[in-house]
C-alpha positions in Angstrom: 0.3 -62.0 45.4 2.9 -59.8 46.8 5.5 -61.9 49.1 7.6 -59.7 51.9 10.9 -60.8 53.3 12.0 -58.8 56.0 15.3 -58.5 57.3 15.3 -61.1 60.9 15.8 -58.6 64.1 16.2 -61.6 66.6 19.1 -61.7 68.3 22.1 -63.1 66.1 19.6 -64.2 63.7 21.3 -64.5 60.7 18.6 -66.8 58.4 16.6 -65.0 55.9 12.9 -66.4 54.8 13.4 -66.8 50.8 16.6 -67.3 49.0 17.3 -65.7 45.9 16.8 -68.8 44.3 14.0 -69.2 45.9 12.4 -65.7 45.0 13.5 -66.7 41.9 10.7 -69.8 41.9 8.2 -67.3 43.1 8.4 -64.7 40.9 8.3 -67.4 37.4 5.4 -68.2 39.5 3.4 -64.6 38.8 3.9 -63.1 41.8 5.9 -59.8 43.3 8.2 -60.4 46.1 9.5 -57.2 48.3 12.7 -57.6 50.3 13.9 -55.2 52.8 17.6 -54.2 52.7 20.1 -56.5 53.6 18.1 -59.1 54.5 20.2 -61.7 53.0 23.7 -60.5 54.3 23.6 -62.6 57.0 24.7 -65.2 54.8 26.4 -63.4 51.9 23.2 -62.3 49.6 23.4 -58.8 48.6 20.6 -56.3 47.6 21.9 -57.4 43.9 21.1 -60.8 44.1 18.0 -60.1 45.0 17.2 -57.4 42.4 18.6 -59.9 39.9 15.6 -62.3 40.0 13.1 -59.8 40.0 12.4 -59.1 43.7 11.9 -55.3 44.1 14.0 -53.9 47.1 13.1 -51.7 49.9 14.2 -49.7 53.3 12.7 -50.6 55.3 10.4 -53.7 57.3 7.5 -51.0 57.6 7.8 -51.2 54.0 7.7 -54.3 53.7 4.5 -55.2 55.9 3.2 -52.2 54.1 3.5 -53.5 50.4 2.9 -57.7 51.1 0.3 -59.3 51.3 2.3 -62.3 52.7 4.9 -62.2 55.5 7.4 -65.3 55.3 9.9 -65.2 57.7 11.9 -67.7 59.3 11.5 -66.7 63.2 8.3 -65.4 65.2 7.6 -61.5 64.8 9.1 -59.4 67.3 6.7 -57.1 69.1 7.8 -54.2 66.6 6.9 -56.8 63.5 3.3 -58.1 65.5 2.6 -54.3 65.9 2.9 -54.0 61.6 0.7 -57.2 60.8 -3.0 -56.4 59.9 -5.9 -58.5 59.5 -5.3 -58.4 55.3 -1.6 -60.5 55.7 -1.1 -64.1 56.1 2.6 -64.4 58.2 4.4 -67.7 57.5 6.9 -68.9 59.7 8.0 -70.5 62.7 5.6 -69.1 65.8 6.2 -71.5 68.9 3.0 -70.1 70.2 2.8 -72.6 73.5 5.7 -70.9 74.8 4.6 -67.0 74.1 1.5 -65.6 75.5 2.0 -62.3 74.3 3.0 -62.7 71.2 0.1 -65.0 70.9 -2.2 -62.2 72.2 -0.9 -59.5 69.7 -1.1 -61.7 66.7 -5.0 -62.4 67.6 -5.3 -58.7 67.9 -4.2 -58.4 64.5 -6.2 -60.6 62.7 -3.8 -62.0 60.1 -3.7 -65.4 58.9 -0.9 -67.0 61.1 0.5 -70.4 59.5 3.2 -71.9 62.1 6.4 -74.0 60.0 6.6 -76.4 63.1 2.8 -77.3 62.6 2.4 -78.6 59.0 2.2 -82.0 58.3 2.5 -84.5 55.8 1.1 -87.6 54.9 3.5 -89.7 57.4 2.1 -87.1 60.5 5.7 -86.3 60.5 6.6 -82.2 60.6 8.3 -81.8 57.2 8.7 -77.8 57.9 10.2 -78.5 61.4 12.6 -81.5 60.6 15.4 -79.8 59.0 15.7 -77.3 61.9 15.1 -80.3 64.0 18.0 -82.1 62.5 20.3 -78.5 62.7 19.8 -78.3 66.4 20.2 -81.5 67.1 23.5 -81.9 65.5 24.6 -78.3 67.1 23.6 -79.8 70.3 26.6 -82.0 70.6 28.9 -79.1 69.5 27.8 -77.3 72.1 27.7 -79.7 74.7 31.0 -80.9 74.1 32.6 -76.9 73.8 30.6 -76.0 77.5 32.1 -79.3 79.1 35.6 -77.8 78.4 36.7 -76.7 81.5 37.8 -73.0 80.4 33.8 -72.8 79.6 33.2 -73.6 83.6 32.5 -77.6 82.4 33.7 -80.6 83.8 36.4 -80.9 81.6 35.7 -83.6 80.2 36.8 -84.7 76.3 33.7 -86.1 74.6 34.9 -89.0 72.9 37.7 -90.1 76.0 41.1 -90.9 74.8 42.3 -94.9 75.0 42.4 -95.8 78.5 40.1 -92.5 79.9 36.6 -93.2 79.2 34.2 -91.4 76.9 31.3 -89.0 78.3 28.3 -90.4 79.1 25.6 -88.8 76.6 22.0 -89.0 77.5 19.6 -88.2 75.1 15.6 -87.3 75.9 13.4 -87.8 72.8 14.2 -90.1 69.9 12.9 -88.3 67.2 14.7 -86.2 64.4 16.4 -84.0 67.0 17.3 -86.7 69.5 18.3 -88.4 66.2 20.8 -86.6 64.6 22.3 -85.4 68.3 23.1 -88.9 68.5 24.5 -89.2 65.7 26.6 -86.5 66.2 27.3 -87.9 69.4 28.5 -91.2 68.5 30.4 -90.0 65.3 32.6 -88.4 68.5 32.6 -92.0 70.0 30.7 -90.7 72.9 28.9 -93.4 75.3 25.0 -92.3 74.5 22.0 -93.2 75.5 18.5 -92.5 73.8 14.9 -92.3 76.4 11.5 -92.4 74.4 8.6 -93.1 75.3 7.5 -95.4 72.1 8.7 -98.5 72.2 8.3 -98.8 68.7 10.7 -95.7 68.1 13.5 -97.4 70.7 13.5 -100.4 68.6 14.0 -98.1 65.0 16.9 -95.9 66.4 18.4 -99.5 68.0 18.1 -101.4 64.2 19.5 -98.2 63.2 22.3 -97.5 65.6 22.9 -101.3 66.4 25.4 -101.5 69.5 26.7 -98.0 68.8 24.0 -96.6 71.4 21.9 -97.9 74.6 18.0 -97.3 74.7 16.0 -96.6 77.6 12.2 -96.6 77.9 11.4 -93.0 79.0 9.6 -93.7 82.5 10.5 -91.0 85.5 12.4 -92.7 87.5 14.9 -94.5 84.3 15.5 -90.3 83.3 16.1 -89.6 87.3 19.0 -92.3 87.8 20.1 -91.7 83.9 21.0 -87.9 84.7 22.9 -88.6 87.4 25.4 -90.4 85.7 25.4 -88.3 82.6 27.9 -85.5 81.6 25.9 -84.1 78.9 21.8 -84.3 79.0 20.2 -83.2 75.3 16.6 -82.6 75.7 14.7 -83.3 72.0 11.3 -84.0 73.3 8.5 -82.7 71.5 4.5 -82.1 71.7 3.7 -80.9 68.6 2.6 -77.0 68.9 1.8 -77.7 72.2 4.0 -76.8 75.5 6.9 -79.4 76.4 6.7 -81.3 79.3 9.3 -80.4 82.1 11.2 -84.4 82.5 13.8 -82.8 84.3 13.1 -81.7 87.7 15.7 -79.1 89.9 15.8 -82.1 92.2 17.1 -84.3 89.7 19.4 -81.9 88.5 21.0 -81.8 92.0 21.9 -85.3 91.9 23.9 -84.9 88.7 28.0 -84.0 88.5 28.8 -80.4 88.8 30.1 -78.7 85.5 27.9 -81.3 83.5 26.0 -79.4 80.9 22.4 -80.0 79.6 21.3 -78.6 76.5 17.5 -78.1 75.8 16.9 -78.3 72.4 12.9 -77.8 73.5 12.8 -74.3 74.1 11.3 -73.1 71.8 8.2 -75.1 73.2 8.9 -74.0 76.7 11.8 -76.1 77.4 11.9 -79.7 78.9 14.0 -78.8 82.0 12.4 -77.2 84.9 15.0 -74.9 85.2 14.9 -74.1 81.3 15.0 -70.2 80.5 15.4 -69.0 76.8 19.1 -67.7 76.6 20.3 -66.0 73.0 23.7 -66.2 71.2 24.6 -63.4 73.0 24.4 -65.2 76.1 23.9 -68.5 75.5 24.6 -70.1 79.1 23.9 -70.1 82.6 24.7 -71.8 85.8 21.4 -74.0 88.1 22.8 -75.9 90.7 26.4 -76.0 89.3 24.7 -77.4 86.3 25.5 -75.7 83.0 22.6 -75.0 80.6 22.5 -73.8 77.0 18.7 -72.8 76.2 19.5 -71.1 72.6 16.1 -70.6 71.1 17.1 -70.1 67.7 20.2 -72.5 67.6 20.1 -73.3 63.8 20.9 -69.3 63.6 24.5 -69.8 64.5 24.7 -71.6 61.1 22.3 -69.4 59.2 23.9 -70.2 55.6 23.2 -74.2 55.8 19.8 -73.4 58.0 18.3 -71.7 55.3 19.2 -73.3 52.7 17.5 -76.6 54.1 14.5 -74.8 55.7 13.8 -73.2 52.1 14.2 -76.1 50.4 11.2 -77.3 52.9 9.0 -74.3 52.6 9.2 -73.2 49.0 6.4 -75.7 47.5 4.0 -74.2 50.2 5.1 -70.8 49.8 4.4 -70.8 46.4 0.9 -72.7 47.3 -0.5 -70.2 49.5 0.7 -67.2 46.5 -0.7 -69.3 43.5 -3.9 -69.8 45.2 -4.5 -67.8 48.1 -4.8 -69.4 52.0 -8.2 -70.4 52.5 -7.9 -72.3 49.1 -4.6 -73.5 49.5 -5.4 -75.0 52.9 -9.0 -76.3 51.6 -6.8 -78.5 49.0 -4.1 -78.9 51.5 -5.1 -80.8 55.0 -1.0 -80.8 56.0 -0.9 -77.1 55.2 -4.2 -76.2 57.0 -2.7 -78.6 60.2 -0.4 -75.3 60.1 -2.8 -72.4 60.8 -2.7 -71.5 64.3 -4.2 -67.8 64.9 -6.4 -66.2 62.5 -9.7 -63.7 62.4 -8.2 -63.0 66.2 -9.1 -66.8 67.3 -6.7 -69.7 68.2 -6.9 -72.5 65.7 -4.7 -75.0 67.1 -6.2 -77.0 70.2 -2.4 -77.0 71.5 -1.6 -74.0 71.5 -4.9 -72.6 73.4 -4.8 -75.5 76.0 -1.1 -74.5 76.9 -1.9 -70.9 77.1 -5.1 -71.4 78.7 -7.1 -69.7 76.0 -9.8 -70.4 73.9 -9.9 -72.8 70.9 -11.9 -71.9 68.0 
């Protein structure tokens, strides 16, 4: 099979799908793999590198979709990349579908196999391809919520961790899972005062075994989130639906009762956000003021650190790359139930129930 890496065009994106290393594992594997230009110089792989494990080089990403059969990337296709996918290419990658109608729309017009990262499973129903982006973002979460509470970046001013005598900021955390995880980790490695909501009571009692008296835990109900936020100086949102649209737990009304210059960083936008007032922002432009609330909606947070995001996200997507090349996707899937729990769009239908219900579109 014939694997194409294009170069990422999304704003600041600076991941690349394969590795050299990794191209390395696919070409001992008896297959081709076409990179375009520079598409590893976001995090210091030339042309060279590539070349030097046998991938063949080319100008362009109309090149690329041109001479692969597969398309692994690490973010959705922009609407110039969805415009060069044909019913003949399988696209692997992350797709966030529940958020994005039209993208949605133009891969179905294309026809191509469309295996989404943050839908596979394993055996454990956990999201193996999603986790170490998961855990990226969550940990970034804290960075960032702690840099926007500085009072230069319009926050309240407050220092994360306190100082002896001033008290710590008060960290609330929606969603314990790998996200809400490692943000509270981060969090408390900063000797923050944190707080984790769930809705499983079985997950509150892991992360309070884990995290002993370190953190609080909260049972996610509507009106414990509404009297949490007001307090808090820095709200993470981690909640997930998996392929499906998140839910919106924070509401502008609730938001009003919270401390101006507090920030609130929604690591669910990909998925639509978990804030009412979520819109995606980029790195660009990664904040905005509601209410006198800041808010940090970076869709593709793990790109700020592109060298360690890739490296963990190929670690996690290599075996299956290499799966869907050896034996092609409707085999590899038929042997695979995990990997076939990834296919969301393909012969212009919606595969994943999720995805259709939150887009209001048929499921097939």
């Amino acid at each position: 099979m014939r694997v194409g890496i294009p170069k990422e065009i999304k704003n600041h994106e600076y991941r690349v799908g394969l590795t050299p290393a990794s191209v390395f594992d696919v070409v001992q594997a008896g297959h081709e793999v076409i990179v375009e230009t520079q598409a590893g110089c976001g995090i210091d792989f030339d042309d060279d590198d590539y070349r030097a494990v046998g991938a063949s080089i080319v100008d362009t990403a109309a090149d690329v979709f041109a001479g692969a059969d597969m398309i692994v990337k690490v973010k959705e296709p922009q609407a110039q990349e969805v415009a060069m996918l044909e019913a003949r290419h399988i696209l692997f990658t992350y797709l966030h579908l529940a958020a994005d109608k039209p993208q949605t729309e133009g891969l179905m017009a294309s026809g191509a196999t469309c295996i989404a990262y943050e839908t596979v499973t394993s055996p454990n129903r956990s999201l193996p391809l999603l986790k170490p982006m998961s855990e990226v973002a969550g940990r970034m979460s804290i960075q960032a919520g702690a840099h926007y509470l500085e009072k230069e970046q319009g926050g309240r001013g407050i220092l994360l961790g306190g100082v002896p005598g001033v008290a710590p900021a008060n960290v609330v955390i929606i969603g314990g899972g790998v996200a809400g995880l490692n943000a509270a980790q981060m969090a408390v490695g900063l000797r923050a005062d944190v707080t984790i909501y769930d809705i499983s009571n079985d997950r509150l009692a892991e992360l309070s075994t884990n995290f002993g008296a370190t953190i609080k835990t909260g049972y996610a109900s509507k009106a414990a989130i509404a009297a949490a936020v007001q307090d808090a100086h820095l709200v993470v949102g981690a909640v997930l639906v998996p392929g499906g649209a998140a839910p919106k737990l924070i509401t502008r009304e609730m938001l009003k009762t919270m401390k101006r210059g507090s920030v609130i960083v929604d690591i669910a936008i990909d998925q639509g956000g978990c804030f009412e007032t979520s819109r995606a922002t980029t790195h660009d432009n990664p904040v905005y003021e509601e209410e006198g609330i800041i808010h940090y909606c970076v869709a593709n947070m793990p790109g700020a650190v592109a060298r360690t995001s890739t490296f963990a996200l190929n670690n996690a997507t290599l075996p299956y790359v290499i799966q869907l090349a050896n034996k092609g996707p409707e085999k590899a899937m038929a042997d695979n139930p995990h990997l076939a729990a990834g296919l969301n769009v393909s012969d212009g239908k919606i595969r994943y129930e999720a995805v259709a219900e939150a887009l209001d579109l048929p499921f097939n």
